[in-house]
Backbone and ligand atoms as CSV (ligand in chain L), in Angstrom:
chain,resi,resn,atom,element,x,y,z
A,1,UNK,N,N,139.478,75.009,97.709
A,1,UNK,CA,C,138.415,75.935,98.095
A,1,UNK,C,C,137.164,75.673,97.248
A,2,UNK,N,N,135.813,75.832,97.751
A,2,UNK,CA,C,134.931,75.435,97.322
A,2,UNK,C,C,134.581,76.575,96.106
A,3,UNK,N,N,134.024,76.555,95.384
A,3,UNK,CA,C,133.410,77.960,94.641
A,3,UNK,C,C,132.164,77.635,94.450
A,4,UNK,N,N,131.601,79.089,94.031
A,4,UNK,CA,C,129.912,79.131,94.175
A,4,UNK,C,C,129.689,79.077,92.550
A,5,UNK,N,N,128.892,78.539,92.619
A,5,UNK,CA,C,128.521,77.578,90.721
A,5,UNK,C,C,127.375,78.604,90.286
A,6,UNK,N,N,127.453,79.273,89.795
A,6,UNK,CA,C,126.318,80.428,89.064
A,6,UNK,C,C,125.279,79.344,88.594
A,7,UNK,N,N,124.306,80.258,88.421
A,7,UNK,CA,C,123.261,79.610,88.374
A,7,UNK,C,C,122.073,79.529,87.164
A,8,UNK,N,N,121.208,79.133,85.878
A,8,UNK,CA,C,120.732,79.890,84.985
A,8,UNK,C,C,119.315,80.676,85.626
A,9,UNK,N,N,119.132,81.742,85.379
A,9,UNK,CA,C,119.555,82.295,84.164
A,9,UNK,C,C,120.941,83.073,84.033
A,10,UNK,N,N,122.064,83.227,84.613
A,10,UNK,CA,C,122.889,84.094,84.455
A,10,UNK,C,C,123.658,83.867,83.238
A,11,UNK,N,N,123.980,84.851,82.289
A,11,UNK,CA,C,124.221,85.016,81.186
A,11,UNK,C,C,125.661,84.473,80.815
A,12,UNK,N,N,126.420,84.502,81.752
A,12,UNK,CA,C,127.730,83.695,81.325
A,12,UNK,C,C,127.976,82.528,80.936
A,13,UNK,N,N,126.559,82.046,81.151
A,13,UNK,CA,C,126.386,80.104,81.652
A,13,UNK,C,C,126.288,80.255,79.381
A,14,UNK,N,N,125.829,80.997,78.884
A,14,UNK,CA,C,125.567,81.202,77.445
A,14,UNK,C,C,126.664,81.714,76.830
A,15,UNK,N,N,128.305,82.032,77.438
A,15,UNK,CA,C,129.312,82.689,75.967
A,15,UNK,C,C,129.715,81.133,76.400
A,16,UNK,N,N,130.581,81.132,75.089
A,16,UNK,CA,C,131.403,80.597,74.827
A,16,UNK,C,C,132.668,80.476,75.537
A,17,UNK,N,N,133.407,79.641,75.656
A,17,UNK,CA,C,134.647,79.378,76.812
A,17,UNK,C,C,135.604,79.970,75.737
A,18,UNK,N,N,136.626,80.341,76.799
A,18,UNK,CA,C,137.641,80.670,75.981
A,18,UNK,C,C,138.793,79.755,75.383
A,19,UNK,N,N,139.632,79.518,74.686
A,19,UNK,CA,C,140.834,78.190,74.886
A,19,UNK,C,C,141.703,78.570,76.010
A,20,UNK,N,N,142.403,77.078,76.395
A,20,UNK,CA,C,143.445,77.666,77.729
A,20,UNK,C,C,144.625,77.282,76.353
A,21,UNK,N,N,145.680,78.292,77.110
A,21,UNK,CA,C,146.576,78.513,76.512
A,21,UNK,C,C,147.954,78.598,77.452
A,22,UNK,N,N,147.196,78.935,78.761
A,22,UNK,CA,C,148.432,78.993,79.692
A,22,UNK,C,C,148.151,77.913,80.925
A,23,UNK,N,N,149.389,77.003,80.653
A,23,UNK,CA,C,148.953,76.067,81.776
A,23,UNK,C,C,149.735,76.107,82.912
A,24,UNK,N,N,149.294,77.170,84.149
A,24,UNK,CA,C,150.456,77.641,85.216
A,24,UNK,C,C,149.292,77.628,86.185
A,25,UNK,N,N,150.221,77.934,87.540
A,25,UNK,CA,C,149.908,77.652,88.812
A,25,UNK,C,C,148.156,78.127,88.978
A,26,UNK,N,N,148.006,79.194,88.365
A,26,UNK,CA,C,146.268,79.613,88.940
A,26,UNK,C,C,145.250,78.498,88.090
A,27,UNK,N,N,145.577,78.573,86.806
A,27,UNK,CA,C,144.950,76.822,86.139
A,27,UNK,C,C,144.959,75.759,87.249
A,28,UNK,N,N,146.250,75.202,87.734
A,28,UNK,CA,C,146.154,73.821,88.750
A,28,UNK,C,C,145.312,74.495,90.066
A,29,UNK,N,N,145.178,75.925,90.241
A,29,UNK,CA,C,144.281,76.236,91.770
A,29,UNK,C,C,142.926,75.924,91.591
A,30,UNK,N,N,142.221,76.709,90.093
A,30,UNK,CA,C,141.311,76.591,89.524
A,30,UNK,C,C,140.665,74.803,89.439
A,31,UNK,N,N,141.399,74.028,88.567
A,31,UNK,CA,C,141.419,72.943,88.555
A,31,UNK,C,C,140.956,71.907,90.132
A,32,UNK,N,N,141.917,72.338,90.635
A,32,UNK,CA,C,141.850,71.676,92.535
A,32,UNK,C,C,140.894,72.520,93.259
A,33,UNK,N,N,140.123,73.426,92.778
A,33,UNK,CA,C,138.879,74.198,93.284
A,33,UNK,C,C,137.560,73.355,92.569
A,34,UNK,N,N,137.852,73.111,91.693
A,34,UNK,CA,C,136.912,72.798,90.764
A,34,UNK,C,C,136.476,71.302,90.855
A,35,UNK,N,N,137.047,70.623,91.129
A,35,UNK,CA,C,137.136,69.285,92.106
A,35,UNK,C,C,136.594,68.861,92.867
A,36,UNK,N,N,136.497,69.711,94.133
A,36,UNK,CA,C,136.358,69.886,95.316
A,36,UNK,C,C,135.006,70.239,94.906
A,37,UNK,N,N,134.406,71.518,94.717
A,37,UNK,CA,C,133.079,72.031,94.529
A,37,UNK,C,C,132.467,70.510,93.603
A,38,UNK,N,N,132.820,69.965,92.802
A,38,UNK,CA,C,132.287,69.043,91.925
A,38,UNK,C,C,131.762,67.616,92.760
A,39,UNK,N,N,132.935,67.467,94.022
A,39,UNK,CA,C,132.709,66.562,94.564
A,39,UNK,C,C,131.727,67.034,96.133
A,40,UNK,N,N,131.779,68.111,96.130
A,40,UNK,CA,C,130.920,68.763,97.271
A,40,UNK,C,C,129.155,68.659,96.566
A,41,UNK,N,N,129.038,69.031,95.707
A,41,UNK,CA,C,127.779,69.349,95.161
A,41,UNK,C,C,126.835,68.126,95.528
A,42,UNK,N,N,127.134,66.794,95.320
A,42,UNK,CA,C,127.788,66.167,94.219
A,42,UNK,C,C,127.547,66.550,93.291
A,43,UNK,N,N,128.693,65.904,91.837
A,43,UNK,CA,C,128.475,66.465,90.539
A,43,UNK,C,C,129.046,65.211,89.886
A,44,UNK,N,N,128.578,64.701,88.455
A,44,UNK,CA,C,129.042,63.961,88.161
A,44,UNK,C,C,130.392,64.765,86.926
A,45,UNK,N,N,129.748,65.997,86.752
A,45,UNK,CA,C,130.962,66.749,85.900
A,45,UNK,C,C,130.968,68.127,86.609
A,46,UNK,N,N,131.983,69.115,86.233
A,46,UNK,CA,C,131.679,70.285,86.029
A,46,UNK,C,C,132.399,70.960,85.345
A,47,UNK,N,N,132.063,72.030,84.466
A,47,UNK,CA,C,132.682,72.740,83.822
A,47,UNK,C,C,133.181,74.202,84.147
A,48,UNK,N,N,134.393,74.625,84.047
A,48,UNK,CA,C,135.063,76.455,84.783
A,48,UNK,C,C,133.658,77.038,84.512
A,49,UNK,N,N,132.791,77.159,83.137
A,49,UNK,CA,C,132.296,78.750,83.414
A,49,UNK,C,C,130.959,78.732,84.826
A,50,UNK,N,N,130.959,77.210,84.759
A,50,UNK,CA,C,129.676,77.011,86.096
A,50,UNK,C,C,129.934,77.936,87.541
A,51,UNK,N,N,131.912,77.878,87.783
A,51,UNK,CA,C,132.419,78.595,88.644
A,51,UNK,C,C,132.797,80.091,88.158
A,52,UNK,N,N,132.310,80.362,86.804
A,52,UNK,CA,C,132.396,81.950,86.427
A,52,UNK,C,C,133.361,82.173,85.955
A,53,UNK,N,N,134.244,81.268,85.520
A,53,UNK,CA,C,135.259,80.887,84.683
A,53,UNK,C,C,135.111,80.669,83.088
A,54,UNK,N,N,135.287,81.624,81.807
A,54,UNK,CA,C,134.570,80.486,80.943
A,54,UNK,C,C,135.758,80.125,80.017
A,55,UNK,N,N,136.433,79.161,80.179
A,55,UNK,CA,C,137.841,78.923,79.583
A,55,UNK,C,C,137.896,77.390,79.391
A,56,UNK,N,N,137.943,76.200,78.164
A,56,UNK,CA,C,137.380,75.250,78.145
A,56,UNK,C,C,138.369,73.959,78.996
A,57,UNK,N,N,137.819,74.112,80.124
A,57,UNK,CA,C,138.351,73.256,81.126
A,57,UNK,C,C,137.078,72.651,82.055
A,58,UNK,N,N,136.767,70.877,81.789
A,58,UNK,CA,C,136.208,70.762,82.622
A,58,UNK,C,C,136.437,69.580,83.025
A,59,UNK,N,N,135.818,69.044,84.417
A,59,UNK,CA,C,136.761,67.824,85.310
A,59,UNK,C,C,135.330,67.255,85.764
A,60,UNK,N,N,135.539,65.615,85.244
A,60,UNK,CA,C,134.581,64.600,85.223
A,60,UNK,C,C,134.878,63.456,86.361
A,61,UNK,N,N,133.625,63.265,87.136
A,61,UNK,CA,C,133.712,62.718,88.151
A,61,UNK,C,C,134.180,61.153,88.106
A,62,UNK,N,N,135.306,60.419,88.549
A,62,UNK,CA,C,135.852,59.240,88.283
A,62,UNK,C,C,135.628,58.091,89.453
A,63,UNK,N,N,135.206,59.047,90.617
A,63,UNK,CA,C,135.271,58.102,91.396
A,63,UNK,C,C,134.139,56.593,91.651
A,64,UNK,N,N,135.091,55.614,91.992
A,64,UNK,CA,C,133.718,54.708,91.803
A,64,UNK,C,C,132.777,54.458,92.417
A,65,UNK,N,N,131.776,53.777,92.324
A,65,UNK,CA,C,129.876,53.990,93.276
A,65,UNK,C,C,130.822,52.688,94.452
A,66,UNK,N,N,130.296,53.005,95.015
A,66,UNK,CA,C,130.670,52.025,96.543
A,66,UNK,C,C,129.424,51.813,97.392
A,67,UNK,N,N,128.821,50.835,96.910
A,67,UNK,CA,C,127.447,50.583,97.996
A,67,UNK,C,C,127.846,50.208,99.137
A,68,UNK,N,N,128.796,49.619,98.847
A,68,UNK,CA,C,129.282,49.382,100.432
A,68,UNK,C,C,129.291,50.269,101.779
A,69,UNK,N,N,129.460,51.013,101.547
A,69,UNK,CA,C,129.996,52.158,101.847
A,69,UNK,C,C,129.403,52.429,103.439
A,70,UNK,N,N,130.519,52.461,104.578
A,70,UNK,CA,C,129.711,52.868,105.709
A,70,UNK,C,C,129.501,54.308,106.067
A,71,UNK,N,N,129.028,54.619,107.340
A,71,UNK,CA,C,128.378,55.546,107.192
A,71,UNK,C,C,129.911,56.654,108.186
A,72,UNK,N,N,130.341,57.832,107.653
A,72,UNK,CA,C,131.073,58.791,108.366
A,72,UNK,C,C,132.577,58.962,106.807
A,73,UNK,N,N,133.244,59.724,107.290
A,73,UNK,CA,C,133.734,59.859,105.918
A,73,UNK,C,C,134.431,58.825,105.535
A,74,UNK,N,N,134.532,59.016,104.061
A,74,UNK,CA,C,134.678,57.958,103.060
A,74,UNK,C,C,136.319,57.904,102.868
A,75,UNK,N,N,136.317,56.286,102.729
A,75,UNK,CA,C,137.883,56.214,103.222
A,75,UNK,C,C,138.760,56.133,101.313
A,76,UNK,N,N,137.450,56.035,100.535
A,76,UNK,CA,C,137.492,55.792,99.109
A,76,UNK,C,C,138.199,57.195,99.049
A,77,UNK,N,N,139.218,56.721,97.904
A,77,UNK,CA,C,139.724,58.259,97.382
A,77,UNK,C,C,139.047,58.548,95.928
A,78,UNK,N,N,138.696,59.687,95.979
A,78,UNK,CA,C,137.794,60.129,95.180
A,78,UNK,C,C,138.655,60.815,93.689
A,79,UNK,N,N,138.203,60.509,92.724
A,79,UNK,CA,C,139.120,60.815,91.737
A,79,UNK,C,C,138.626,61.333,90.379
A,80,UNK,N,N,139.282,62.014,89.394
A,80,UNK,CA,C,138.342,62.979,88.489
A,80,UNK,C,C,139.379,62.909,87.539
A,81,UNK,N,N,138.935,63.154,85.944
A,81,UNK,CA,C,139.520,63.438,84.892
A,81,UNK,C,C,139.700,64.739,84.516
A,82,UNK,N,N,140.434,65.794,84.436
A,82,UNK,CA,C,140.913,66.980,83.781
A,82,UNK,C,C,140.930,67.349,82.184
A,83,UNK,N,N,139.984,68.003,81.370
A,83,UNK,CA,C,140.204,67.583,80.339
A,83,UNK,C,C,139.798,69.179,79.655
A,84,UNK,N,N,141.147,69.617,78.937
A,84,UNK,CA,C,141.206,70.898,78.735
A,84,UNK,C,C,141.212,71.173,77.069
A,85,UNK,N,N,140.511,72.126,76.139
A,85,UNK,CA,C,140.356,72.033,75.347
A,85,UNK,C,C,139.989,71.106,74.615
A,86,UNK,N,N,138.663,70.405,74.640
A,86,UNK,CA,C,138.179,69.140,74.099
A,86,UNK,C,C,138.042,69.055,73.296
A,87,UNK,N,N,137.661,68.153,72.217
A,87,UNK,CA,C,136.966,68.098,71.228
A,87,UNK,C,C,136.553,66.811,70.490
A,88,UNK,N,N,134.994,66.435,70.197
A,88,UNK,CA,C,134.835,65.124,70.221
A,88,UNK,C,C,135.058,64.534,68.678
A,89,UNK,N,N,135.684,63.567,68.434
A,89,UNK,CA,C,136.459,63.175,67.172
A,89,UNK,C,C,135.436,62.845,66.207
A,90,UNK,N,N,134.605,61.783,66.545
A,90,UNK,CA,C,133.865,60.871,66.148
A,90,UNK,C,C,132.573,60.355,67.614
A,91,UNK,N,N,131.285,60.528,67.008
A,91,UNK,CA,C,129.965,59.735,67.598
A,91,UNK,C,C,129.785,59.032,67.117
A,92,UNK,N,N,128.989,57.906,67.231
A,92,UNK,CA,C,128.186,57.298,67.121
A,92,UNK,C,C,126.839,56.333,68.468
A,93,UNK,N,N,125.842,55.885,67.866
A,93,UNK,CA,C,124.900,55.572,68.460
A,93,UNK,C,C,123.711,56.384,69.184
A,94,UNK,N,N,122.932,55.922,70.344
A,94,UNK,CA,C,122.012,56.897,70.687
A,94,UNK,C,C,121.973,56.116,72.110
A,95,UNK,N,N,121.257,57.171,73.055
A,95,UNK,CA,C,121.258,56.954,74.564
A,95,UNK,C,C,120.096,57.992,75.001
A,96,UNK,N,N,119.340,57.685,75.407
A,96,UNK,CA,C,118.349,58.231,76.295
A,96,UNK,C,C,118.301,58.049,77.683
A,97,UNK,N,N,118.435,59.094,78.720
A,97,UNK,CA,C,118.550,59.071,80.065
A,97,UNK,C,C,118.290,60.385,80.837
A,98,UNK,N,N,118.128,60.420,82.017
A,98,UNK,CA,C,117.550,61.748,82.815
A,98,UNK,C,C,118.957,61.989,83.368
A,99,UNK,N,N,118.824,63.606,83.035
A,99,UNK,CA,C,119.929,64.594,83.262
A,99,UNK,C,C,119.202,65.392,83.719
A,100,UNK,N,N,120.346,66.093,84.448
A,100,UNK,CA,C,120.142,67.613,85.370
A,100,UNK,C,C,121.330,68.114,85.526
A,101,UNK,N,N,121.186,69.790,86.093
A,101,UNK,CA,C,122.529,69.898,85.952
A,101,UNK,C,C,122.999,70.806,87.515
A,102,UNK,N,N,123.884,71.345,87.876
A,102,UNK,CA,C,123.899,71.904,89.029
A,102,UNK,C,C,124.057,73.439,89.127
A,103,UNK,N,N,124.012,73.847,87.760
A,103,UNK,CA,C,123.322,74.960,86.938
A,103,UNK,C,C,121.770,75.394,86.651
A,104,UNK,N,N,121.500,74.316,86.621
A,104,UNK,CA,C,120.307,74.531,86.330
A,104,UNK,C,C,119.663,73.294,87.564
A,105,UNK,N,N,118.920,75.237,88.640
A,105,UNK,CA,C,118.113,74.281,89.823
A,105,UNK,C,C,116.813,73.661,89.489
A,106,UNK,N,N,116.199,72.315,90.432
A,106,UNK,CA,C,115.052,71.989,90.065
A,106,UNK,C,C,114.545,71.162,89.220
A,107,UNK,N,N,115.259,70.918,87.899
A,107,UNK,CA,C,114.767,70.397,87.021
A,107,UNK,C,C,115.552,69.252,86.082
A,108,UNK,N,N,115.101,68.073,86.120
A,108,UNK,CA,C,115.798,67.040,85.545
A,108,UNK,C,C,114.786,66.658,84.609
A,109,UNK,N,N,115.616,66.145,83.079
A,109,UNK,CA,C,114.936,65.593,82.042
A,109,UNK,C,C,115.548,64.481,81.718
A,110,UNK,N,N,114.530,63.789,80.503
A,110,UNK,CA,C,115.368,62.981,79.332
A,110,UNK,C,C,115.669,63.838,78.399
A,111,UNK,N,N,117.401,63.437,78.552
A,111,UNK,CA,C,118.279,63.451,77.136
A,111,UNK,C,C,118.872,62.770,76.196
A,112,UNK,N,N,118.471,62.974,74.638
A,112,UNK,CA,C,118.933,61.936,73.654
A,112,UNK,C,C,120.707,63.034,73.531
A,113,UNK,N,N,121.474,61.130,74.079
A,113,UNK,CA,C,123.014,61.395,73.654
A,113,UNK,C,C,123.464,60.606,72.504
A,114,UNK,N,N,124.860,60.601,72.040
A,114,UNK,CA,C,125.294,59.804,71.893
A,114,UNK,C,C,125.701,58.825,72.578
A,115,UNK,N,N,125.820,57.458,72.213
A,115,UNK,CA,C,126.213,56.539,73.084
A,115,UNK,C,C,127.846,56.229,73.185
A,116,UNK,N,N,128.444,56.869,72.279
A,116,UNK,CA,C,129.966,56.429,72.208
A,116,UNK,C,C,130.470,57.663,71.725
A,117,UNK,N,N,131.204,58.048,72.514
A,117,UNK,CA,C,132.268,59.401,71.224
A,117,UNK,C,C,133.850,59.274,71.481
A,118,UNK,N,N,134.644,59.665,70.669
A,118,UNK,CA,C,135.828,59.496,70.649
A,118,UNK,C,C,136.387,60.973,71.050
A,119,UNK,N,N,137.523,61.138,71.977
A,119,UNK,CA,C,137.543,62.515,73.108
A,119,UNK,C,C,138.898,62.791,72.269
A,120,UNK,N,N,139.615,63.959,71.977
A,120,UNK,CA,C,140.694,64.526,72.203
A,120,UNK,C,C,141.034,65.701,73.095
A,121,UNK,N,N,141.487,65.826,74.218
A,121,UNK,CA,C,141.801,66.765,74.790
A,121,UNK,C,C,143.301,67.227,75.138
A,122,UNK,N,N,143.651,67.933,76.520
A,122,UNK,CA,C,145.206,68.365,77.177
A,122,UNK,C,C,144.676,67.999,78.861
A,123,UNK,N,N,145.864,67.732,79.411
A,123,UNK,CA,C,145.496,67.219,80.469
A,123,UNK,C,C,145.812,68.563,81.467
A,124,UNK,N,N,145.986,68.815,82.689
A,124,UNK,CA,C,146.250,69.876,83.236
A,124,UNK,C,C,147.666,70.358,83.363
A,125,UNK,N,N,148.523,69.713,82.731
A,125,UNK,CA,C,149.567,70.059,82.536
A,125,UNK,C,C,149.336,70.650,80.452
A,126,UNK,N,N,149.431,70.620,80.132
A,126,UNK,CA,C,148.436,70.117,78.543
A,126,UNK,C,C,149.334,69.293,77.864
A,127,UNK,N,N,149.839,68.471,78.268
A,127,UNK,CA,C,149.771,66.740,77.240
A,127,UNK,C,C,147.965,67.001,76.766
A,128,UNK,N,N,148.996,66.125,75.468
A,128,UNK,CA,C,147.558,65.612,74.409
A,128,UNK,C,C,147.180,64.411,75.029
A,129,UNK,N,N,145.777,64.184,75.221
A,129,UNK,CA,C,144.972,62.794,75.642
A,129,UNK,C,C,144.291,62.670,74.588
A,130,UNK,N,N,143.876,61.488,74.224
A,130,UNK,CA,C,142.567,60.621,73.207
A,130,UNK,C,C,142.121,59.371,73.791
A,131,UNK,N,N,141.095,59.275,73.720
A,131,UNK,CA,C,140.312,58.776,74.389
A,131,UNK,C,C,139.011,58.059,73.991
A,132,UNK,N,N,138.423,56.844,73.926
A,132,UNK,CA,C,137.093,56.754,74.009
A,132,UNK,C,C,135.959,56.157,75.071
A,133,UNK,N,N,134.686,56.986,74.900
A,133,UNK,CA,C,133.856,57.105,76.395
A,133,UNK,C,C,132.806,56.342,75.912
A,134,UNK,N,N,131.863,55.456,76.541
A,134,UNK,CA,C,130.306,54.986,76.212
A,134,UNK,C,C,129.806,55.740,77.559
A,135,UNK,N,N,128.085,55.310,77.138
A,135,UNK,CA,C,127.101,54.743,78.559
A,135,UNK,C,C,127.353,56.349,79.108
A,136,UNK,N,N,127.485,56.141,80.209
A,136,UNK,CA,C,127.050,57.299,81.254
A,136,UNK,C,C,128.454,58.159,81.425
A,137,UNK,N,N,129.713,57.565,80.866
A,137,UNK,CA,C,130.810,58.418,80.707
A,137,UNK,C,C,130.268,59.310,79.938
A,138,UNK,N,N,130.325,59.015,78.629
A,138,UNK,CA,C,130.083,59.385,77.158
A,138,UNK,C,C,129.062,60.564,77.496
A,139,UNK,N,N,127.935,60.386,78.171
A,139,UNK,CA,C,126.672,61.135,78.653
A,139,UNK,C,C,127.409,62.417,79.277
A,140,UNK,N,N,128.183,62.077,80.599
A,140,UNK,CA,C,128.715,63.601,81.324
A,140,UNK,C,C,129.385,63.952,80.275
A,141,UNK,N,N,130.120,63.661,79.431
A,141,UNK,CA,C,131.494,64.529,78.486
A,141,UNK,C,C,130.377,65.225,77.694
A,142,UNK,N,N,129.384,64.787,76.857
A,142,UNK,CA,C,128.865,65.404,76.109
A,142,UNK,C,C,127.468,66.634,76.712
A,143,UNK,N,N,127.473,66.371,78.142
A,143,UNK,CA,C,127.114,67.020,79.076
A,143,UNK,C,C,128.260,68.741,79.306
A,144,UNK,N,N,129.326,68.311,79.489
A,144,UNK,CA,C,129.990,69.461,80.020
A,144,UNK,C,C,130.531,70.272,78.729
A,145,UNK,N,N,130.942,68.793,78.278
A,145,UNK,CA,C,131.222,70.025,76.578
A,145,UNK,C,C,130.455,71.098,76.139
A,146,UNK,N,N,129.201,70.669,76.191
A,146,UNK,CA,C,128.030,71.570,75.490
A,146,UNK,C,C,128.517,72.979,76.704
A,147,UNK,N,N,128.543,72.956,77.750
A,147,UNK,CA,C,128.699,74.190,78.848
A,147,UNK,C,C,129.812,75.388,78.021
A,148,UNK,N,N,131.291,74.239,77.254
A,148,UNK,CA,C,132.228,74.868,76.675
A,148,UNK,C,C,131.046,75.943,75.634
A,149,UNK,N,N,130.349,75.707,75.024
A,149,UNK,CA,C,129.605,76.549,73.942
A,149,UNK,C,C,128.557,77.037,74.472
A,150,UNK,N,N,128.513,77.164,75.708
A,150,UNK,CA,C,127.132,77.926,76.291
A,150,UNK,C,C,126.280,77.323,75.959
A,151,UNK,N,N,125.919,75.721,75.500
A,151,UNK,CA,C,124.723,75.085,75.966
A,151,UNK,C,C,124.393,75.040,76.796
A,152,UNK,N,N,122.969,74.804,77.548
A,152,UNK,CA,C,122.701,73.986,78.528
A,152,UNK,C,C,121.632,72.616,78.257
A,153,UNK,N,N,121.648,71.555,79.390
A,153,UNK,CA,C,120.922,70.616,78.895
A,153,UNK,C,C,119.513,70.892,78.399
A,154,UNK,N,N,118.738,71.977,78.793
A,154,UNK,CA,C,117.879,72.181,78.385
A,154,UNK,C,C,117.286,72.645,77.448
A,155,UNK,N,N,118.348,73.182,76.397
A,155,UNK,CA,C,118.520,73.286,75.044
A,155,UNK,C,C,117.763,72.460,74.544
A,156,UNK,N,N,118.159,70.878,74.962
A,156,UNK,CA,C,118.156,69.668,73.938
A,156,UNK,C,C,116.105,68.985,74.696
A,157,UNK,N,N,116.099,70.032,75.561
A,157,UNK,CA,C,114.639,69.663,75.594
A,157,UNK,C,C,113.452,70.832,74.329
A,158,UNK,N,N,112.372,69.835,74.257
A,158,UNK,CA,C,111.322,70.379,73.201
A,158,UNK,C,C,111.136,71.831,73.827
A,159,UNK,N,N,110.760,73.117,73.233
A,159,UNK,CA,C,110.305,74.415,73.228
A,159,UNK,C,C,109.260,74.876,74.084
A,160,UNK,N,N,108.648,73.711,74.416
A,160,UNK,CA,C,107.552,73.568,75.153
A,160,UNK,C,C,107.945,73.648,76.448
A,161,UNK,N,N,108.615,72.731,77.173
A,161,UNK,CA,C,109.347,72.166,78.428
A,161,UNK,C,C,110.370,73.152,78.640
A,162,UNK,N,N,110.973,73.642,77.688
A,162,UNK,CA,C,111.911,74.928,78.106
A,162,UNK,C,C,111.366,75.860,78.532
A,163,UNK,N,N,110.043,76.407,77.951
A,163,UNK,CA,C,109.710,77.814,78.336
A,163,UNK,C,C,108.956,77.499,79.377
A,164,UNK,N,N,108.211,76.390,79.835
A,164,UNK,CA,C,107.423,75.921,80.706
A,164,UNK,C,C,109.020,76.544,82.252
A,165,UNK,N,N,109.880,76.050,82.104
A,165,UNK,CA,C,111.128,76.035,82.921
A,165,UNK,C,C,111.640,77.694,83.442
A,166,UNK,N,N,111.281,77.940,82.136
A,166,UNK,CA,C,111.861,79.354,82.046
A,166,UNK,C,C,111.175,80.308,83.146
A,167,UNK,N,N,109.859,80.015,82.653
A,167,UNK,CA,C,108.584,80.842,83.480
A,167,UNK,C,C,108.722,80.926,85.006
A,168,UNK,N,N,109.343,79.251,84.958
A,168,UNK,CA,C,109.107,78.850,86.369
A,168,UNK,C,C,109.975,79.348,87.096
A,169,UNK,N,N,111.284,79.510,86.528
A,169,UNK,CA,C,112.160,80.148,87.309
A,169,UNK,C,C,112.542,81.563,87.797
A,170,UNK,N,N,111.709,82.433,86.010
A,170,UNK,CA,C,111.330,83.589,86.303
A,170,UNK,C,C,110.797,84.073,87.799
A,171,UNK,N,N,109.458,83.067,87.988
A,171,UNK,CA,C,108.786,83.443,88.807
A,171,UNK,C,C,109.019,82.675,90.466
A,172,UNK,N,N,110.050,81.852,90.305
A,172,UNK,CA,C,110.512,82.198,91.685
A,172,UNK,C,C,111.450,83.163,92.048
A,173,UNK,N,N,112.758,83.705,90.848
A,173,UNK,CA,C,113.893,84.906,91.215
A,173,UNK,C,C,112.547,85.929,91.822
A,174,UNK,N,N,111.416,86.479,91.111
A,174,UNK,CA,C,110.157,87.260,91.313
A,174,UNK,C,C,110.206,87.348,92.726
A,175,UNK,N,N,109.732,85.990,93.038
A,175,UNK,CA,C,109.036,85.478,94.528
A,175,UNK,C,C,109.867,85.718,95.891
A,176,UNK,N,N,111.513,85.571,95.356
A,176,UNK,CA,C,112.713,85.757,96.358
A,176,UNK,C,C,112.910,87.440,96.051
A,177,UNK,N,N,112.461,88.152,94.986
A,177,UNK,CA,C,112.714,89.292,95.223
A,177,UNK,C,C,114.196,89.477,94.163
A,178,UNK,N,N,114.512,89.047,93.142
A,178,UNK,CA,C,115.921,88.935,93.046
A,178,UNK,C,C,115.888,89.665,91.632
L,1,CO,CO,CO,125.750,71.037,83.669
């Protein structure tokens, strides 16, 4: 089932996730909802509290780019990483690239990442995983993680460009009446 991805400013997108602790049947519904909406959007990640969930579970888009690709549905099976209670071991390097998020409408920036981090997480069953990500992996993980702590990417933009954002969005909820 698809779910509807809240949107900022709503205030949940800012607590903190909770830990999962119980890994049973509404986790794997959640999980296989979360998927689906990720791959509907498109999304290259997404994290539970985007679906109003805030519990640190989020599922990164795996499937591969296919230029090939003809036109009517895709015969590619589409595939995603599960990665529950994260936490990044070790960074290093730097990466600059334009992000956006599906949280946050409208607006895409440059973000300075790391270029490499080393992952420990639980998988959706919770086995322990470890892991290491570069490049544009490395980019979504340190993308959705931040969601686990109520970041958003726009945090990591200058004070200037945020409130410039802020205004703007103010004043369309205004404009729709909301
Ligand atoms: Co996001």
């Amino acid at each position: 089932m698809i779910r509807k991805i809240i949107t900022y400013p709503n205030p949940l997108l800012r607590e903190k996730s909770a830990l999962v602790t119980t890994f049973d049947a509404e986790l794997q519904t959640l999980i296989k909802d979360m998927a689906e909406t990720m791959f509907d959007a498109p999304g290259a990640g997404l994290a539970a509290v985007q679906v109003g969930v805030n519990i640190q579970l989020v599922v990164i888009n795996t499937t591969e780019d296919d230029e090939e690709e003809e036109e009517g549905p895709s015969k590619k099976e589409r595939t995603f990483l599960t990665l529950i209670n994260p936490e990044i071991l070790a960074a290093e390097g730097e990466q600059v690239d334009v992000e956006g998020c599906l949280s946050v409408l409208d607006l895409t920036a440059k973000v300075k990442r790391f270029m490499k981090v080393k992952v420990r997480a639980q998988n959706a069953k919770g086995e322990p995983l470890e892991f290491e990500a570069e490049e544009f992996f490395a980019r979504v993980i340190q993308h959705e993680f931040d969601h686990l702590q109520g970041t958003l990417f726009i945090d990591h933009l200058s004070a200037l460009k945020r409130n410039l954002y802020k205004k703007r969005i103010k004043k369309q909820l205004a404009e729709e009446g909301k």
